[in-house]
C-alpha positions as CSV (number, residue, x, y, z in Angstrom):
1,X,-27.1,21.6,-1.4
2,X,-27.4,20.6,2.4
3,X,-26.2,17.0,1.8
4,X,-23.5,18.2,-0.4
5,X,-22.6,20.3,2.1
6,X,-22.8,18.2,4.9
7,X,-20.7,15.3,3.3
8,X,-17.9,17.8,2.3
9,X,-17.6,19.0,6.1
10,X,-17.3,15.3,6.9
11,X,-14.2,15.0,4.4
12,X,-11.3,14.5,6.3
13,X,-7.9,14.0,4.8
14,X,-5.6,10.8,5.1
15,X,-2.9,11.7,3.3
16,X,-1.3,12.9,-0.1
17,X,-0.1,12.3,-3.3
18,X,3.5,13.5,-2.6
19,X,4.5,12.8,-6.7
20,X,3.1,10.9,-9.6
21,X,4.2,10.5,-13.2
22,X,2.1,9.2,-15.9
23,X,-1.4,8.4,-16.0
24,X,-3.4,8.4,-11.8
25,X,-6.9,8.9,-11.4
26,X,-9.2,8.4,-8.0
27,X,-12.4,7.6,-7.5
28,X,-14.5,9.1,-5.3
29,X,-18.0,9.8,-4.5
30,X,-19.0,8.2,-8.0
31,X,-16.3,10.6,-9.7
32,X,-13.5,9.9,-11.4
33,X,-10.4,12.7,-10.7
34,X,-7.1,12.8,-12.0
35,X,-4.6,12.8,-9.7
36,X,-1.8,15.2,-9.4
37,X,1.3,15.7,-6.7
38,X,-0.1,17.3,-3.8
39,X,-3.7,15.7,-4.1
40,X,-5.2,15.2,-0.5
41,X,-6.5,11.6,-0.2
42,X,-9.5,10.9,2.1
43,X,-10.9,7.5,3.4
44,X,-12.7,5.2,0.7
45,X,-10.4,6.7,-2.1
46,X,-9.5,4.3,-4.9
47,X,-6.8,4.9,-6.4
48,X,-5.5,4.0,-10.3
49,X,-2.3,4.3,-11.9
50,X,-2.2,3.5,-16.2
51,X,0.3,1.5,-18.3
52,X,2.7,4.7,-17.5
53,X,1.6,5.9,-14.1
54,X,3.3,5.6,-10.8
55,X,2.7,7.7,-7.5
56,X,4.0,8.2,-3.9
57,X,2.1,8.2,-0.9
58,X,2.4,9.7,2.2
59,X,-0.2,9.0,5.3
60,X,-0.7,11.0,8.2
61,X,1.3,8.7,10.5
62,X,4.3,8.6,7.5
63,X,3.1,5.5,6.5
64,X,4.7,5.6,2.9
65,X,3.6,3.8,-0.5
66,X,4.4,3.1,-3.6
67,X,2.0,2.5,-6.7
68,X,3.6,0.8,-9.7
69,X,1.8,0.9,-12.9
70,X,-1.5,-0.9,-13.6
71,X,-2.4,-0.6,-10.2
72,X,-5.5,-0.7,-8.2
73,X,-5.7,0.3,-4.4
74,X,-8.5,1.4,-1.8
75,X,-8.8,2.7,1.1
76,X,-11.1,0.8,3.4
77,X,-10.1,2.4,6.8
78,X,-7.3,5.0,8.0
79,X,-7.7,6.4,11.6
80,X,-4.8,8.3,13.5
81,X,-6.3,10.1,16.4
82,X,-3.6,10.6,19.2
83,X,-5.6,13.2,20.6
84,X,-8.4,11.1,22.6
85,X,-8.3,8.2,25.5
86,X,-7.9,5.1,23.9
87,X,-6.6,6.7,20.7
88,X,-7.9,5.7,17.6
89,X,-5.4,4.1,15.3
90,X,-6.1,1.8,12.2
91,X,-5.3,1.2,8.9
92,X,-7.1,-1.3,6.3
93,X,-6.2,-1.0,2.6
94,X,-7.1,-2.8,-0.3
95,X,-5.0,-4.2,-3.5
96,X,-7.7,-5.4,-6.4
97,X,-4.6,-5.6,-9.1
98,X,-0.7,-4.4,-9.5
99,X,2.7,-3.9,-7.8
100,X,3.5,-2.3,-4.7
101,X,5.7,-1.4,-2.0
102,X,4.8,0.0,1.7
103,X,7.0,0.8,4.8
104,X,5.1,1.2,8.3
105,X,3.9,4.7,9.6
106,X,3.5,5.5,13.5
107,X,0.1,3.2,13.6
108,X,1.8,0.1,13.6
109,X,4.7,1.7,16.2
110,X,1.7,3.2,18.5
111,X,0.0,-0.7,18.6
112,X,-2.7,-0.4,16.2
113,X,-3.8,-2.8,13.7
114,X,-2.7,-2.6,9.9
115,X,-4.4,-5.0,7.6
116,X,-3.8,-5.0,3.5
117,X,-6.0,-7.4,1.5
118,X,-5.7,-9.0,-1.9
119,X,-8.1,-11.5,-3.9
120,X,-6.5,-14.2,-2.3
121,X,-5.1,-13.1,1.3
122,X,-4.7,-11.0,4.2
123,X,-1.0,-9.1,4.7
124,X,-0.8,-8.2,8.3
125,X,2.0,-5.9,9.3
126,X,4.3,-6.0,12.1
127,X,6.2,-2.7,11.2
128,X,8.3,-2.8,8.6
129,X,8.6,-2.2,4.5
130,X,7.6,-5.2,2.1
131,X,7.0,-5.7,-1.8
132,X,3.7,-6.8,-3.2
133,X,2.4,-8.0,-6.3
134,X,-1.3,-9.1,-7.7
135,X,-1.7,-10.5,-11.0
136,X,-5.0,-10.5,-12.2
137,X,-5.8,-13.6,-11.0
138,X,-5.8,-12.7,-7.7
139,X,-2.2,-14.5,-6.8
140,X,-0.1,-12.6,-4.6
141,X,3.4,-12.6,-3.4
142,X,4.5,-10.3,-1.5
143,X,8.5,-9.7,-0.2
144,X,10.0,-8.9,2.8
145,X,12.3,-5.4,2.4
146,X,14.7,-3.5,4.9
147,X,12.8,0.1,5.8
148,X,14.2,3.2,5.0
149,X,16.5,3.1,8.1
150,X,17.6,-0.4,7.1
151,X,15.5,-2.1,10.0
152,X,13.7,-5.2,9.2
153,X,10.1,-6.4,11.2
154,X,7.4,-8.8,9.5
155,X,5.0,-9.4,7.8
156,X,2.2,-12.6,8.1
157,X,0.2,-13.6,5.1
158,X,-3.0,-15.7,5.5
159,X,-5.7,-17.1,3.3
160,X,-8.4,-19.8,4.1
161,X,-5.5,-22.6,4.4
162,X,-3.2,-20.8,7.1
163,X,-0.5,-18.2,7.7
164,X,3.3,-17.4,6.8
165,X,5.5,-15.0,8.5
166,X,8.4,-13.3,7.1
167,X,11.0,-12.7,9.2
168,X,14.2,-12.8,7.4
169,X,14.4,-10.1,4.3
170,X,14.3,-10.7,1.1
171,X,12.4,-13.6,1.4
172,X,8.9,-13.9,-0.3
173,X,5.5,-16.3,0.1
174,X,3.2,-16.6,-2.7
175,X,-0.6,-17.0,-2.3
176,X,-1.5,-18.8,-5.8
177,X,-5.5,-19.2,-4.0
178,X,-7.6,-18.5,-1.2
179,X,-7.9,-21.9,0.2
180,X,-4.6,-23.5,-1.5
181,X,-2.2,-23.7,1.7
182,X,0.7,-21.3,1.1
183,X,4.5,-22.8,1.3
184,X,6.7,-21.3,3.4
185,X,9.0,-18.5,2.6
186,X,12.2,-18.4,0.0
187,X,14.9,-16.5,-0.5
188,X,15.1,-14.2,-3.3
189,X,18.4,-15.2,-5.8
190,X,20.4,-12.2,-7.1
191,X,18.1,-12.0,-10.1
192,X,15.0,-11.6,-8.5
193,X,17.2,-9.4,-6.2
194,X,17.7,-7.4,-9.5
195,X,14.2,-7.1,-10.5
196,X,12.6,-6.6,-7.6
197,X,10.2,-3.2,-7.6
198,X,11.2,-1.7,-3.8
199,X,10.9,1.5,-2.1
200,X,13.3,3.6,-4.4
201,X,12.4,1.3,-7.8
202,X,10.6,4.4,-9.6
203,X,11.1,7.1,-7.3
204,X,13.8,8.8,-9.8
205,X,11.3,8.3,-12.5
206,X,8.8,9.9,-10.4
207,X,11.1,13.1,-8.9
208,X,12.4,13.4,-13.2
209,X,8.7,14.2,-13.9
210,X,7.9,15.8,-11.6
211,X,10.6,18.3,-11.9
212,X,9.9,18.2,-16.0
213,X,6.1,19.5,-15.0
């Protein structure tokens, strides 16, 4: 009872499931939830969405992101601690398998260090929203995408063989290995455009649901 106890009053929330649709589960502690909108995420979650499940996340700092189906994602680290001298900001996530989209938060504004790592690289963000996808080999491309606001930053990708940087939006890199050099970025063409799962790809699928429940 004491060590349940104790690691309960060490919970502290991340963020939250804003809405979801379809099959989402976490793992956590050994336990397998399901996931719902309004679920309070906490460090070390792992997340799942199914063949039909989908979710939107919101972090503390507004960091947003978006699950596609068949997706796998972890969260190593998340600190947002204004409140001390230095403050404490940080965020290091995970991608095992699946389709995503992220936009940046106040971390990356405030100077701290936001990390996301695949199988086969490293996706270091310099505030702004990007497109990623793992197969489940481990090859990852991810895409450059305007925010919310229509401003674009970048993004580096790095393996074992070097580094990109994408600077210029909707252009992408693809990591086929960690130690197979990566070739430098290309432009999407209008059907890739087309296809292309971004920040408001399933959110009407999502709110239609949602509202439905």
């Amino acid at each position: 009872f004491l060590i349940l106890f104790v690691t309960n009053a060490l919970a502290v929330t991340v963020g939250e499931v804003k809405d979801k649709m379809g099959s989402t589960f976490n793992e956590r502690a050994g336990k397998t939830e399901k996931v719902v909108a309004g679920y309070l995420l906490e460090m070390h979650d792992f997340l799942q969405t199914g063949e039909d499940g989908a979710m939107n996340i919101l972090f503390l700092d507004n960091t947003k992101v978006t699950l596609a189906p068949n997706t796998e994602f972890l969260i190593d680290e998340f600190a947002f601690d204004t409140s001390v001298i230095p403050i404490e900001i940080a965020m290091n996530i995970s991608i095992n398998v699946g389709t995503f989209t992220y936009e940046s938060g106040s971390i990356k504004a405030l100077g701290g260090e936001v990390n996301m790592f695949t199988p086969t690289a490293t996706i270091t963000v310099q505030g702004t929203a990007f497109s990623g996808t793992v197969d489940t080999s481990g090859e990852t491309t991810i895409t450059l995408l305007p925010d919310s606001q229509g401003e674009v930053g970048q993004v580096t990708v790095t393996n074992e063989a070097g580094s990109q940087t994408l600077t210029n939006v909707y252009t992408s890199v693809t990591v086929i290995g960690s130690d197979v050099m990566i070739k430098t970025p290309s432009a999407l063409d209008h059907n890739q455009k087309k296809n292309l799962f971004d920040i408001d790809s399933i959110d009407d699928d999502i709110k239609k649901e949602h509202d439905q429940q």
